[in-house]
Every structure is written in C-alpha cells, then in structure tokens.
ROMARDREN-78328 format. One line per 2 residues: their letters; for each residue x, y, z of C-alpha. Coordinates in pm, 1 decimal. Last residue first. Layout:
// residues N
A = X/Y/Z; ...
// end
This chain:
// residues 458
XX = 27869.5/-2619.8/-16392.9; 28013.9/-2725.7/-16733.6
XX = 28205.9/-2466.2/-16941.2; 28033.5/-2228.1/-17192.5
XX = 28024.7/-2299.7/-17570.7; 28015.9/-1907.8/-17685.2
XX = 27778.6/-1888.1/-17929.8; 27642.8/-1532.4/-17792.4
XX = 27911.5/-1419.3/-17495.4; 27837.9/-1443.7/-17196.7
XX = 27897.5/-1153.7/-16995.9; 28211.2/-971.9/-16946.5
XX = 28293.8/-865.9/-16586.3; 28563.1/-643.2/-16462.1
XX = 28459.1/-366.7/-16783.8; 28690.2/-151.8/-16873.5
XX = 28655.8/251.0/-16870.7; 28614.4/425.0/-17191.7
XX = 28285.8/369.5/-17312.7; 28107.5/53.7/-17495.7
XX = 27744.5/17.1/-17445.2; 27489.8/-306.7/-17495.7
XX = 27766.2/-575.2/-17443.2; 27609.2/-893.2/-17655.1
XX = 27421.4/-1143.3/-17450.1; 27424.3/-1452.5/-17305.3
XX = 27246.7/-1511.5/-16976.1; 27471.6/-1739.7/-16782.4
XX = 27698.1/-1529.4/-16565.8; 27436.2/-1232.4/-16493.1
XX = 27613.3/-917.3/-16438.4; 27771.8/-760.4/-16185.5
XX = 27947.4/-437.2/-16104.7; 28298.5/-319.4/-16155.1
XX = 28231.7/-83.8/-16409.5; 28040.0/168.6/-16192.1
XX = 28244.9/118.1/-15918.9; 28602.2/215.7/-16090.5
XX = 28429.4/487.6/-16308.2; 28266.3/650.3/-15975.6
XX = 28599.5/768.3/-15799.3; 28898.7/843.0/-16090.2
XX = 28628.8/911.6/-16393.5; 28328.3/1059.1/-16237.6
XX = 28501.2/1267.6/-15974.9; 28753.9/1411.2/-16192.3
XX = 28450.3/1505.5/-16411.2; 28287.9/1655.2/-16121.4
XX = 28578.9/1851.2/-16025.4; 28624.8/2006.8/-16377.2
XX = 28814.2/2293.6/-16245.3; 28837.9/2359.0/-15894.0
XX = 28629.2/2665.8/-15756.7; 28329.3/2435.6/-15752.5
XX = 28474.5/2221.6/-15546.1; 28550.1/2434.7/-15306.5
XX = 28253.8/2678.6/-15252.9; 27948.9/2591.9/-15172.0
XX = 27995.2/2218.5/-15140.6; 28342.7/2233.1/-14947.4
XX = 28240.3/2505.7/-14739.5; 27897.7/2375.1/-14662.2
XX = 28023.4/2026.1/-14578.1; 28324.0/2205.2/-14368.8
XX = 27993.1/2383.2/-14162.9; 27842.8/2074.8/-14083.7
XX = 27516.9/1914.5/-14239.9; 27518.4/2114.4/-14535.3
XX = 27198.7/1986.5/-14627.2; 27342.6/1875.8/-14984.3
XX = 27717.2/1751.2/-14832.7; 27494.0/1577.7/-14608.7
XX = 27262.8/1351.4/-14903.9; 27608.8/1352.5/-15122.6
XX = 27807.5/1215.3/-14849.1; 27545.8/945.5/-14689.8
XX = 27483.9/835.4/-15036.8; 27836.0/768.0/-15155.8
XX = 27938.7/570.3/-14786.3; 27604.0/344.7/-14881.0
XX = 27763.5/278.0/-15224.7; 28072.2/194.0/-15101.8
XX = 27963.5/-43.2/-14821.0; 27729.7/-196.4/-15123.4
XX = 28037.2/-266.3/-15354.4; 28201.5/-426.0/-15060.4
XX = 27932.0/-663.3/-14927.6; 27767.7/-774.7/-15243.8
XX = 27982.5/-1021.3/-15285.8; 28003.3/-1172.8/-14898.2
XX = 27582.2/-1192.0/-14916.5; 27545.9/-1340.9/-15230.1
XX = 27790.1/-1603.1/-15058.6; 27672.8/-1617.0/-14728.1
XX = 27304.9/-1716.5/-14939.2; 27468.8/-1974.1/-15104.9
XX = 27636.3/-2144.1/-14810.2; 27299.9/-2119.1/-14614.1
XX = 27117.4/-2277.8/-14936.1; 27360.2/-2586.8/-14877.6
XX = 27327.7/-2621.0/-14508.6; 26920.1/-2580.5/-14525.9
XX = 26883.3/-2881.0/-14802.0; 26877.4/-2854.8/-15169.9
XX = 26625.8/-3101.8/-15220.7; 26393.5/-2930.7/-15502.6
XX = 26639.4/-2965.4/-15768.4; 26553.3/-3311.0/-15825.0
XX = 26773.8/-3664.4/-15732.3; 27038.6/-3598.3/-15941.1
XX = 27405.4/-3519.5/-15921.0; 27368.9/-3279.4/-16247.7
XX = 27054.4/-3167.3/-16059.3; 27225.4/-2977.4/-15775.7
XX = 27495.3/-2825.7/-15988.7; 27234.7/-2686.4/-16204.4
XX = 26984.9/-2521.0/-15867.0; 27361.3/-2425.8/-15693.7
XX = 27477.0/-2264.1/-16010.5; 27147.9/-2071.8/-16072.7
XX = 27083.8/-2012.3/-15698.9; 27426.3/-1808.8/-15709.8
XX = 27385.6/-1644.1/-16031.6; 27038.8/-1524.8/-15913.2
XX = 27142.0/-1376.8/-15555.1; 27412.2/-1166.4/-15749.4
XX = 27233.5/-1033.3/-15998.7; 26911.4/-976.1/-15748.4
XX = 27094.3/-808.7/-15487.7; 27276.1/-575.9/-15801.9
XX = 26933.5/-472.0/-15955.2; 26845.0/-415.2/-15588.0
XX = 27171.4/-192.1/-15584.5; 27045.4/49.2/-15867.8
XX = 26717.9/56.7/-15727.4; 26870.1/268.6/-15439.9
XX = 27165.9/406.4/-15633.6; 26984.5/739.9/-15680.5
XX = 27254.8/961.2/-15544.1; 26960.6/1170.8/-15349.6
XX = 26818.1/857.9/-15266.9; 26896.0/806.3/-14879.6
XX = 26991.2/462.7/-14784.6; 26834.8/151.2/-14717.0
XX = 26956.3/-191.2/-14708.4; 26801.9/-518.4/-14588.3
XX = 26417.2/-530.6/-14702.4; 26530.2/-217.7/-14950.1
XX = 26682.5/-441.7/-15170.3; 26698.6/-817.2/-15144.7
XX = 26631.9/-1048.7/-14860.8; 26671.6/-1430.4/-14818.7
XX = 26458.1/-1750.2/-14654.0; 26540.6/-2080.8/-14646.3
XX = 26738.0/-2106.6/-14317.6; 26784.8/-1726.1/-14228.7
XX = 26873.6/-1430.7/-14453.5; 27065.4/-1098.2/-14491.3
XX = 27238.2/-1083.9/-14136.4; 27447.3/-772.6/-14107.7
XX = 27128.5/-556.6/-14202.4; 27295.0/-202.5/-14376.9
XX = 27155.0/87.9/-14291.5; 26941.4/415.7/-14380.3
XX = 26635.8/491.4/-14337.4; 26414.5/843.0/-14461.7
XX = 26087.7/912.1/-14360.4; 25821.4/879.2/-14533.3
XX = 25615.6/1178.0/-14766.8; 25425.8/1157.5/-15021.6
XX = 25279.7/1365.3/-15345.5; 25027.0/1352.7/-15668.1
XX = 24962.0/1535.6/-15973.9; 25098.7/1832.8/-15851.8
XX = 25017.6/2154.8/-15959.0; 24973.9/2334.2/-15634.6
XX = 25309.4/2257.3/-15576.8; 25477.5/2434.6/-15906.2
XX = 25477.9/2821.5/-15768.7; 25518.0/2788.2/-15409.0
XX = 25865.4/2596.8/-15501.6; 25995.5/2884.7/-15642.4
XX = 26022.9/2948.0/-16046.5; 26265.0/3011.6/-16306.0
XX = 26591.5/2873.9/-16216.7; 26476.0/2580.7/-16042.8
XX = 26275.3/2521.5/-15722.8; 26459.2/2806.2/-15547.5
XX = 26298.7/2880.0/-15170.6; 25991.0/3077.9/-15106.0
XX = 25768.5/2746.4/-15025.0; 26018.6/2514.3/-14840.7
XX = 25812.6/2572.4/-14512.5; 25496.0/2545.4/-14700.3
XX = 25590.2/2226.3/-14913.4; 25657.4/2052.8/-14583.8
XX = 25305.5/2195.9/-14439.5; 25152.6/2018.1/-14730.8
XX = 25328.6/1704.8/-14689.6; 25205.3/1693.3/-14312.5
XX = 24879.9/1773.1/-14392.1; 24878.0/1479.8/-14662.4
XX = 24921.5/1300.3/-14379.3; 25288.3/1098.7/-14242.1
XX = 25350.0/783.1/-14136.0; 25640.4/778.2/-13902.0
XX = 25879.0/468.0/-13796.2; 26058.3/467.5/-13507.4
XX = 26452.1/459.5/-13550.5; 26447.3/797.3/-13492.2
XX = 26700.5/1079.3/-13557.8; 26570.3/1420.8/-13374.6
XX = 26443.1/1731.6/-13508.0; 26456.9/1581.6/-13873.9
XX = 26703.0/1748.3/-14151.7; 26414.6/1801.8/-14457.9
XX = 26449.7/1640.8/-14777.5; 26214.7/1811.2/-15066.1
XX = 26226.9/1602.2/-15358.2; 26085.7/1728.7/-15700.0
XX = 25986.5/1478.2/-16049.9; 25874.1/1668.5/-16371.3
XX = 25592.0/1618.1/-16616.1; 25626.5/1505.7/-16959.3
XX = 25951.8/1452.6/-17061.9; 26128.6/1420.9/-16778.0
XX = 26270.3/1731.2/-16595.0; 26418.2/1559.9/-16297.4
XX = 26405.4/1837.2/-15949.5; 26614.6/1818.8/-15623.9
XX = 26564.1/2009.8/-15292.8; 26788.8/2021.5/-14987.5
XX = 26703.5/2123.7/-14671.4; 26929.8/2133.0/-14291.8
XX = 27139.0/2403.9/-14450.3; 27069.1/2499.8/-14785.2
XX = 27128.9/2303.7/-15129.1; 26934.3/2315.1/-15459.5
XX = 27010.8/2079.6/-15689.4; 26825.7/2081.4/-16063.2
XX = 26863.5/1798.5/-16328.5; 26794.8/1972.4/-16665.8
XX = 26677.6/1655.4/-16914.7; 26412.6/1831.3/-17033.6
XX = 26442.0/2190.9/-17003.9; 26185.6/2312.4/-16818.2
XX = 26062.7/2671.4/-16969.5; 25756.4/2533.3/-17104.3
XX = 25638.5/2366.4/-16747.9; 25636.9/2013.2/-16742.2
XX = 25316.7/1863.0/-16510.4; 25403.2/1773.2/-16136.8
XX = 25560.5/1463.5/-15951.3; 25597.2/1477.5/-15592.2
XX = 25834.0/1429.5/-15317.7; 25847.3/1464.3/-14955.9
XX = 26167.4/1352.8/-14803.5; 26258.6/1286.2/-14431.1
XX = 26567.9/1327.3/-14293.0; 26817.0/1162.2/-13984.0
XX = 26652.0/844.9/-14039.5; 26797.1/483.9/-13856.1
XX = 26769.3/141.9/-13982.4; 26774.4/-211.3/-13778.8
XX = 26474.6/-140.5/-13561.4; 26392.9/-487.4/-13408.4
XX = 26768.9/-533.4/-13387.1; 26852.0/-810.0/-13644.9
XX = 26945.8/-1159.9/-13486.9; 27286.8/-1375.8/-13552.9
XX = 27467.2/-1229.9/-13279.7; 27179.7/-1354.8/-13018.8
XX = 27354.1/-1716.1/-13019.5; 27226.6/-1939.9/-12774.7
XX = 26993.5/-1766.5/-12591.1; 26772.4/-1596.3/-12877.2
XX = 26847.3/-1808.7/-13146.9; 26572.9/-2065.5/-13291.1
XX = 26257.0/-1867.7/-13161.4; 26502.8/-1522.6/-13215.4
XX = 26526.7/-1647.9/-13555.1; 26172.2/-1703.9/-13626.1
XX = 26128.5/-1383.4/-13526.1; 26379.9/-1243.2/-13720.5
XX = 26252.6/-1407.0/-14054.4; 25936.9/-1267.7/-13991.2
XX = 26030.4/-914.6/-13933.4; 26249.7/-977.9/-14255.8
XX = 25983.4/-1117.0/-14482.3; 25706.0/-843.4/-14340.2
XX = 25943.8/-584.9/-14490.7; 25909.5/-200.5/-14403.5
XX = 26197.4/-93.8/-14600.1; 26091.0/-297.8/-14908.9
XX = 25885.4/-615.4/-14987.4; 26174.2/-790.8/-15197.5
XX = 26206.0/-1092.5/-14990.0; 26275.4/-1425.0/-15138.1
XX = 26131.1/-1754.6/-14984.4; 26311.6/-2060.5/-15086.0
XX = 26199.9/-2400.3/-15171.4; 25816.7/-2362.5/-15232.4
XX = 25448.8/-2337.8/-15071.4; 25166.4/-2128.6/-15171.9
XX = 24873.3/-2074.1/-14901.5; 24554.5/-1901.7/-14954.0
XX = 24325.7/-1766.3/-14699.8; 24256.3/-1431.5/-14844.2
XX = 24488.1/-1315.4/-14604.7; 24789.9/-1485.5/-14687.6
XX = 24972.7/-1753.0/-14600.3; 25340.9/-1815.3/-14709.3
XX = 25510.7/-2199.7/-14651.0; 25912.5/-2259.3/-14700.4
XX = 26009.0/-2607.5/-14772.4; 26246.6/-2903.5/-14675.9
XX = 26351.2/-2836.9/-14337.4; 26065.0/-2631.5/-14268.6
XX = 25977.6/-2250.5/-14277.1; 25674.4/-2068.6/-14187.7
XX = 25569.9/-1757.6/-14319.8; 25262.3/-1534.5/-14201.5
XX = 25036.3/-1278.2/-14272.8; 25109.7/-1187.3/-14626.9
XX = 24885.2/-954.9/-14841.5; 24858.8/-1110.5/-15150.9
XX = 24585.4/-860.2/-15356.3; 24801.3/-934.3/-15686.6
XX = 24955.3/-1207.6/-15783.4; 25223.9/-1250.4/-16040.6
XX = 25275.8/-1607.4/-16232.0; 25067.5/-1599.1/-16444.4
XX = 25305.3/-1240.0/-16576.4; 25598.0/-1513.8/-16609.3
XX = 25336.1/-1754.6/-16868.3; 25246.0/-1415.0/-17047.3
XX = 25646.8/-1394.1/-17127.8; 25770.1/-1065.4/-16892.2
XX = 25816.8/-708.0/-17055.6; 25449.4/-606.1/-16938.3
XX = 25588.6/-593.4/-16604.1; 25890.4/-427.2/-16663.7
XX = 25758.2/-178.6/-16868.2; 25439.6/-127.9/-16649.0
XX = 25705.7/-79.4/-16340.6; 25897.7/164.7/-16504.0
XX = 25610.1/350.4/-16593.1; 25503.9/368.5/-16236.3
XX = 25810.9/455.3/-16151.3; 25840.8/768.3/-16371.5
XX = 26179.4/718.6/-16562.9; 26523.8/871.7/-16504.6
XX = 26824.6/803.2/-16683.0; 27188.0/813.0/-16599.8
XX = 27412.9/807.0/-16910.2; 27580.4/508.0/-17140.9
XX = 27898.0/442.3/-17285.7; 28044.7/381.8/-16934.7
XX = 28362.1/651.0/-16911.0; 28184.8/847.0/-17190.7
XX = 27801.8/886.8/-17059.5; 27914.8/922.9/-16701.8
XX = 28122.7/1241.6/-16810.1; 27976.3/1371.0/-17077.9
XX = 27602.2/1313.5/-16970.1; 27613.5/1310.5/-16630.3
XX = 27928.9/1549.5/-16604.3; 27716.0/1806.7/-16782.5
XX = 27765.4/2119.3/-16584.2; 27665.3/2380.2/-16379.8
XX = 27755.9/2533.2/-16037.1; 27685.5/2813.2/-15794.8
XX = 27364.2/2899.2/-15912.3; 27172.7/3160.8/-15650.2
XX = 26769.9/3080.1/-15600.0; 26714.4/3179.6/-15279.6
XX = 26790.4/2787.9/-15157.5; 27114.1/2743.9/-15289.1
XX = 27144.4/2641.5/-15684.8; 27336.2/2344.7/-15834.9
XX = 27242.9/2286.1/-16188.9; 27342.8/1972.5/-16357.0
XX = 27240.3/1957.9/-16742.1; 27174.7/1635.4/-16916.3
XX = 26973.9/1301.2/-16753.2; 26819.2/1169.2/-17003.0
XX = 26512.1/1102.8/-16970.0; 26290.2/747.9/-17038.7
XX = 25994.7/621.1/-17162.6; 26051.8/500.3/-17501.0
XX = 26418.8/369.9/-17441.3; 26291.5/124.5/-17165.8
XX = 26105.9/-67.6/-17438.3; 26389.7/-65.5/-17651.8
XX = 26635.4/-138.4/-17348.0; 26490.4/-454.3/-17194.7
XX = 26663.9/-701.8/-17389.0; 26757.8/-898.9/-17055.4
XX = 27134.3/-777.1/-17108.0; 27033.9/-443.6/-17189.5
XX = 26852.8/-445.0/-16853.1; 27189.3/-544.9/-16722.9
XX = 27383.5/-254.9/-16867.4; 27111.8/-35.8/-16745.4
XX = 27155.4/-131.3/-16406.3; 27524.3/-31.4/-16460.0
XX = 27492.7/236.7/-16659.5; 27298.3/406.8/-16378.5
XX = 26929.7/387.8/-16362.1; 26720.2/637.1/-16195.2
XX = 26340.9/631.0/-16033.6; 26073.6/893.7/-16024.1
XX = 25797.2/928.1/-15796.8; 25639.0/723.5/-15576.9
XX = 25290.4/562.3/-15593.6; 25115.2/497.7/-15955.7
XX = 25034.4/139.7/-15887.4; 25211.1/-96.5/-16141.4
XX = 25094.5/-438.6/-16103.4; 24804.3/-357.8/-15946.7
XX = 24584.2/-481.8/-15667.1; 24865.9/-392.1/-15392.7
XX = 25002.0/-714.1/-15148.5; 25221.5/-839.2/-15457.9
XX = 25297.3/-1233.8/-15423.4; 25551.1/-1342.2/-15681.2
XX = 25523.2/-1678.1/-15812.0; 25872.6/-1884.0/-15905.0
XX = 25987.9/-2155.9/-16151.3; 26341.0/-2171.3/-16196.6
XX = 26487.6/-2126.9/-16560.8; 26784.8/-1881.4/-16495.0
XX = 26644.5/-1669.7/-16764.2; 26297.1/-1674.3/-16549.2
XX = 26446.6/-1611.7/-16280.9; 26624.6/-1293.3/-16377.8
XX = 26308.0/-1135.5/-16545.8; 26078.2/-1235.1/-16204.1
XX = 26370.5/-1090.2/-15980.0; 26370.9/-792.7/-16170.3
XX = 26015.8/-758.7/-16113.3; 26049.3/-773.2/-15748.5
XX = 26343.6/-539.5/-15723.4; 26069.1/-292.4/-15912.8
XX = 25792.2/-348.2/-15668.5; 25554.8/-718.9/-15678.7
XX = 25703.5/-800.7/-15303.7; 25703.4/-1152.8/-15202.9
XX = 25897.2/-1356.0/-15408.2; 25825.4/-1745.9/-15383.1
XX = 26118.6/-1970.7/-15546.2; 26074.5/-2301.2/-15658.7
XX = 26333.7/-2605.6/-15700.2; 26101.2/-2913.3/-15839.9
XX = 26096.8/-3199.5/-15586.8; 25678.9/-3127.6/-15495.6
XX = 25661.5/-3259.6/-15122.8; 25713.6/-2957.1/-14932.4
// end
C-alpha cells in the first residue's frame, strides 16, 4: 500500500457495518464499506432491539430524532405457555429499564433501521458504501490489506474490518491465512473451522398489526423444547418461533421456505398472544426465514491487519436481544482504540498510514481484552433466558413457570441489582462530544465528552 493516509475497508454493509461508517467518520478516518447485497437496506430479517445502552450511543451520534420516528416501545411483558395460559405480566421494560437508565428497550423493523442509519450518514460517508461487493479474496501485507471482488475490482487500505456476520468470509479468510503463517508452530492462535455451535433454530416473520395488538405488548410464550416471542410495533408485528434441534451441529443448515412452513405447522395450535394462535397470523405474513441458531465466543478476534466485529466473532441466541447491542459495543470499543493509535501516530509524524503489524496487534488485544468481560456476561444472559424459555431441564421449567413469578417484583429486582450494573457500565465513544441523552437512576461508569470541554492531548 503506497497511499500514507490511515484507511479502513469494512466489509459487511448490515447494521454493525453502518455503525462502523457513523463511528469512523467522527473519528475522522477515511473508510469504504463493501456490501455484497444491491441495497443498502434489503428488507431481510425481522425486528431488531436497542437497549439504553446502544441507544445512549446513538444519542451520542445525534441519531435519536430520526430513530424516534420509527420505533416501539417496548411496554407490557406477557409470559404465556404454549396453550395459551398467562403466568406473568408486567412492565419491568418500561418501569424498570426505563427508570434505572432513563431510557426503555425499543424495537424497530431492521430494514428501517438500516434506511435510518444509512440515510443518517453525510452524502460524502454514503460515497463511500458499495453495493454488489461480493468478496472473493483478501490478502494482507506488511504495510496494507488488499480485498478483491467479483466484479474484478480491488480496493486496498490499512486495516480490514469485518462486520459480514455469522457466516463471515473476513474470518474464514483470516484463518486461513493464519493456519499458512501458524499451523506448526503455534496452532493455539487458529479458530476451529466451525467455531459456533446451535442447539435451536428460529423462524421468524413479520406480519401486519391486528386491532387487538397492543402496541408495545411484548408477548413470551414458553413450552418445553419451543418458545415463541411476538413485538407489537406500530405497524405490523415481529414473531420468533425457536425450536430445540434433534441434535446440536456445528454444520451449517440452509433452510426452504418448506422448511419454515412446516415450522409454523408444528407450532400452529399453540398461543401466539392472548387473542389468537399462531395458525391464525402466519398466513399473513409479509415475509419469513429461518437459520439456525450459533452461539460462541472466537478466542482470537483478528490477525495481522485484519479485525472482526459482531456476529463475525460472537453469536448468541436473540431472545435477550443484545445481539446488535454488543456490535454497537465491538465497534465503540474498536473505534476509540484506532482513534488514539491513528492521533498518537501522526503527532510523531511521518502519516497515519504506517502503523505497522506490531502496533495494530497491540490495539486490536486491546479492543479485544475490553470487550472480554462485558461480552462473557452478556453471552451467560442469553444462554439463560433462551433455556429458561424452552425449559431445557426440568429446574428451568420450575423456576420459569413457577418461582419467579410467585416472588414479588422479581423482574424489577432483576433489572435493578443484575442488569442495572451492565447496562450502565458500557462504552461510549471517548472523543465524540456530546451531551448525556437520558438521565435515570443508576450511574453512569463512563461520561462522554463533554461539549466545550478542552480535552487532554493524546
């Protein structure tokens, strides 16, 4: 790489993606972002949640007035088992999540989030997004990273980002370039081939509002070896069918539309919300999937100048809905670090574009050592709520069924002495000034800049 301006390539155009774009461009490094679909914000997927703590960071990138118009609320919880019994109901979300953090869980069609995000960037950021990049191959260098694609085009920079999701061409790349460099001298530092392992699968699909959906209701319905979730929004509604797999595999599945419909068959008499069963709302669908469901952590998060984020080196299951949640963390984290390195770099001259292998290794172990902890917890969070759901062993089912709901105001124990301390603990960027968007009950561990604030050298 000859150019000596620090660039970043991002290869994966999805919501991580897009945050990456917004928190690059604050930090003031150039980037591109190659998106293999022809669209920056393909209607695939359903819904997607934001805890106060991503939203405290969109806040931070003025993102919240555009956000505000397409969002839900999350409001009443409902737990129901699968013929249609509630056992529970409350508004811990809301009252609960909403006071400790000053602001609530909301939910927003993904494709909506994605146009909002996208169409949120400065017209010179949204040059720099392109579409129909399907990568084929990366190669790496001592002072550069190279991506080809199969149009024939090439782009070249410092660092390679990957935010291309569970089934990540960046990290099957980056591992065999590893195992070229690694394989007999020290196979520790290599990924298995088939890091993440699924227990469930999940079909989902989003379907018109019906008059007697509250908006804002958020319904659970638990049974052994199926759960079932449903997000009123305010047009059309958001359901997830997880299903305990036969066996666990490592392999991964692609699924038919057969498949999806046979899913929705086998789930068809049970409790889609208090009104209605599941046979009643699926042949309204305006669209549906199915995949099945990873989960794990990668213990190696990047190799010589390239580095993962998101679902290309965690996955767990969404029923918690902390999956884009902890992107929005990757990318925090990642960004600060490149932003200090990238400034501290040029205030000893000689161009931004030098930082060599040794120094981009130390910055990557860092993003990787911060966001160990907070992730371990989050993973440990997803794995309970997605069994304690299926009732994966009988204490689950007698703990979910019928203990905590017999205690008083468990979930609002649960918010304030177990969630508030995460929640409030997570990052935000340390040089984009800002003013706090929410105040609730629980203090913050990190303050970001504040407006007119003069801010000590790098």
């Amino acid at each position: 790489m000859t150019d000596n301006k620090f660039k970043v390539i991002v290869v994966g155009g999805g919501p991580v993606g897009l945050m990456a774009a917004h928190a690059l461009s604050q930090a003031d490094i150039d980037f591109i972002i190659l998106e293999y679909r022809d669209s920056a914000a393909p209607d695939v997927g359903a819904s997607v949640a934001l805890w106060p703590q991503a939203l405290r960071v969109m806040g931070q990138l003025g993102l919240l007035p555009r956000l505000a118009t397409i969002g839900t609320l999350m409001d009443r919880n409902v737990a129901m088992t699968l013929d249609g019994h509630k056992f529970k109901e409350n508004h811990v979300v809301r009252y609960g999540i909403g006071k400790n953090h000053g602001a609530s869980t909301q939910a927003y069609h993904r494709a909506d989030l994605l146009q909002a995000l996208y169409d949120s960037l400065t017209d010179a950021d949204k040059a720099r997004m392109l579409t129909k990049k399907q990568v084929t191959n990366i190669t790496t260098t001592d002072d550069g990273v190279e991506v080809h694609c199969a149009d024939g085009t090439t782009y070249r920079g410092s660092i390679l980002i990957g935010a291309d999701g569970i089934h990540s061409i960046v990290h099957k790349t980056m591992r065999t370039l590893a195992l070229e460099s690694f394989a007999t001298t020290a196979p520790d530092k290599i990924n298995d081939e088939h890091p993440f392992l699924a227990e469930y699968r999940c079909m989902w699909c989003s379907i018109p509002r019906q008059p007697d959906f509250l908006i804002g209701d958020f319904y659970e319905i638990h049974g052994t070896d199926m759960s079932l979730q449903c997000l009123v929004g305010r047009e059309r509604s958001w359901r997830f069918i997880y299903e305990r797999l036969p066996t666990p595999t490592r392999e991964r599945v692609t699924y038919t539309q057969s498949d999806v419909e046979a899913l929705a068959a086998r789930a068809g008499e049970h409790a889609a919300s208090l009104h209605c069963k599941v046979k009643d709302v699926f042949p309204t669908r305006h669209a549906a999937g199915m995949a099945n469901l990873e989960e794990g952590v990668l213990p190696h998060w990047s190799w010589r100048r390239i580095v993962l984020v998101g679902d290309a080196c965690h996955k767990q299951t969404p029923n918690s809905g902390l999956g884009f949640n902890n992107g929005i963390q990757d990318v925090v984290a990642l960004v600060n670090e490149l932003h200090r390195a990238v400034k501290a770099h040029e205030g000893g001259g000689g161009g931004v574009g030098g930082l060599d292998v040794d120094a981009l290794g130390e910055v990557f172990a860092r993003y990787q050592q911060v966001r160990r902890e907070p992730l371990k917890k989050d993973m440990k969070f997803a794995t309970m709520v997605s069994r304690m759901s299926a009732w994966r062993t009988w204490s689950s089912w007698l703990l979910d069924r019928y203990i905590f709901p017999s205690i008083p105001e468990w979930d609002m124990f649960m918010a304030r002495r177990v969630l508030a301390k995460d929640v409030s603990a997570c990052l935000v960027f340390d040089f984009v000034e800002a003013e706090e968007p929410f105040e609730g009950t629980v203090p913050l561990k990190h303050a970001m800049p504040s407006p007119g604030v003069k801010k000590a050298p790098v």
